[in-house]
N, C-alpha and C positions, 0 to 999 in steps of 0.2 A: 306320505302316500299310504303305508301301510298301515298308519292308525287309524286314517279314514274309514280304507277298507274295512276293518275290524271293527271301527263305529258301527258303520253301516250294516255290517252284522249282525252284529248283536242287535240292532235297531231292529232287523227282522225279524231275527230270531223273537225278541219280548212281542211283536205283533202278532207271528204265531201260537206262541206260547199264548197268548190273549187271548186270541180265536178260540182255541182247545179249551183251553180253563175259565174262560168268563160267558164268551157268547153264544157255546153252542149247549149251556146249561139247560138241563130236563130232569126230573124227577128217575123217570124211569132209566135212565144214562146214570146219572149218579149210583142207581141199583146197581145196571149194569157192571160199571166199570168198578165198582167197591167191590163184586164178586169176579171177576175176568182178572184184575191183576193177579191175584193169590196165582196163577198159575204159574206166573213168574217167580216168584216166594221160593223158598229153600226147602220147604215140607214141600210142597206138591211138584218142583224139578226133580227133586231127589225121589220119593218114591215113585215117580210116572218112570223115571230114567232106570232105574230099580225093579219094577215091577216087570217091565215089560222086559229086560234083561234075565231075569233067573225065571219067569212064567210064562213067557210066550216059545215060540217055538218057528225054524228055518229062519227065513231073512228078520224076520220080526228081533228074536234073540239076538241079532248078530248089530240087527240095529240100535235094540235097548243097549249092549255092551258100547257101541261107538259114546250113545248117546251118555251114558256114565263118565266115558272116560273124557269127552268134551267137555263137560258140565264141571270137571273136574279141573281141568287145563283154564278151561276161559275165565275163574276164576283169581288165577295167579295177576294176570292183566290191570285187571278190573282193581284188585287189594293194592295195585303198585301205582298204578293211575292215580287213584284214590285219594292216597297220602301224597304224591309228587305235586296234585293239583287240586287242593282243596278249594272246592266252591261250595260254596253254598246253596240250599235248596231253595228252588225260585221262591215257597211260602214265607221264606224267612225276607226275603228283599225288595218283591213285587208287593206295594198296595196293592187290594183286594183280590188277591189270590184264594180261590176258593179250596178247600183241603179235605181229605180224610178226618179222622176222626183222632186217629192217633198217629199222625204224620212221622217219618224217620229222620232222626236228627245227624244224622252223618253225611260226608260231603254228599252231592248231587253227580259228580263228573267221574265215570261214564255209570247207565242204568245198570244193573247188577239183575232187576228184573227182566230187565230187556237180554240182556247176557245169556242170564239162564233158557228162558224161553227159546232162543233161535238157537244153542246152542244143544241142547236135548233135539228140536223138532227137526234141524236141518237133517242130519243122520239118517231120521227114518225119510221124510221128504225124496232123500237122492236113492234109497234104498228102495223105498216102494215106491215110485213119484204119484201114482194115483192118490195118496194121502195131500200131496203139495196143496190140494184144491181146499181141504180143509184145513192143514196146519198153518201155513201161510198167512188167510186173513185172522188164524186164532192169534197167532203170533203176533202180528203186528197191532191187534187191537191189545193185547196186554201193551206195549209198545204204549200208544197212545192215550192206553187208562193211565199211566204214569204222569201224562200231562196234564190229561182231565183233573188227577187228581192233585195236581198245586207241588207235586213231587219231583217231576224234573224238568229240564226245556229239553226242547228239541231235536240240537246238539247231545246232550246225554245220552237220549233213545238213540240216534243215530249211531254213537259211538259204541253202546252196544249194542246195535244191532249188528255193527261191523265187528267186532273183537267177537260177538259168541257165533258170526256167520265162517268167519275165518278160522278160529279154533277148530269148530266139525267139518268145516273141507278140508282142512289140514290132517285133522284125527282117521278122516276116511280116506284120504289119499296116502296116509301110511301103514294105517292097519285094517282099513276095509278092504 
């Protein structure tokens, strides 16, 4: 019964993962999404989380600081995850996965892009929510460049989107 189930998942999950990375292929998307991931990246979480923490000033500052110290926390997760359950990046298993240029060869399970991202934005999100309207879809389209780009399923993005959403409600429900 429960291996079905878990067939059956994964069965969806690789049609997704399809959907995302083969069929909604464009020119101008590849652009896209080659430049929207970085935001998720360790140079632009870190200095955005950075920047806005020692240069801005009232709720913003107190937000950049949450945003630091999640980005920091949701991290520990993600390196333990990582190593407990090495999977593989869908390019390396899926025929015709389409990729980056210089794809990442370390596990796939959970997104670390995806991590960073919602765990820096959530912060400011709950702090200012008038931001929500913009961080949100920025966030979740790095999320989805992940797939586009042959780099992770589904599952991945989701699981970081949970671990870096959980990290900053945690981080703001103790020191915000």
């Amino acid at each position: 019964m429960m291996n079905r189930l878990v067939t059956r998942l994964q069965y969806h999950e690789h049609r997704m993962f399809c959907f995302v990375n083969q069929q909604i292929r464009h020119q101008a998307l590849d652009f896209f999404f080659n430049i929207i991931t970085h935001l998720g990246g360790a140079a632009a979480s870190i200095a955005t989380a950075l920047c806005i923490a020692l240069f801005a000033e009232g709720v913003w500052k107190s937000a950049g600081m949450l945003s630091c110290v999640a980005l920091g926390l949701s991290h520990v997760p993600v390196a333990i995850i990582k190593k407990k359950y090495p999977r593989l990046r869908p390019y390396l298993v899926l025929e015709g996965t389409h990729t980056c240029k210089k794809p990442l060869k370390d596990h796939s399970f959970p997104s670390g892009h995806t991590t960073a991202i919602f765990s820096v934005t959530v912060p400011m999100m709950l702090i200012t929510p008038w931001v929500t309207a913009i961080l949100l879809p920025v966030a979740s389209l790095v999320g989805m460049s992940r797939i586009y780009l042959g780099l992770h399923y589904p599952s991945d993005v989701l699981a970081g989107l949970l671990i870096g959403t959980t990290t900053a409600l945690t981080t703001v429900a103790f020191l915000g």
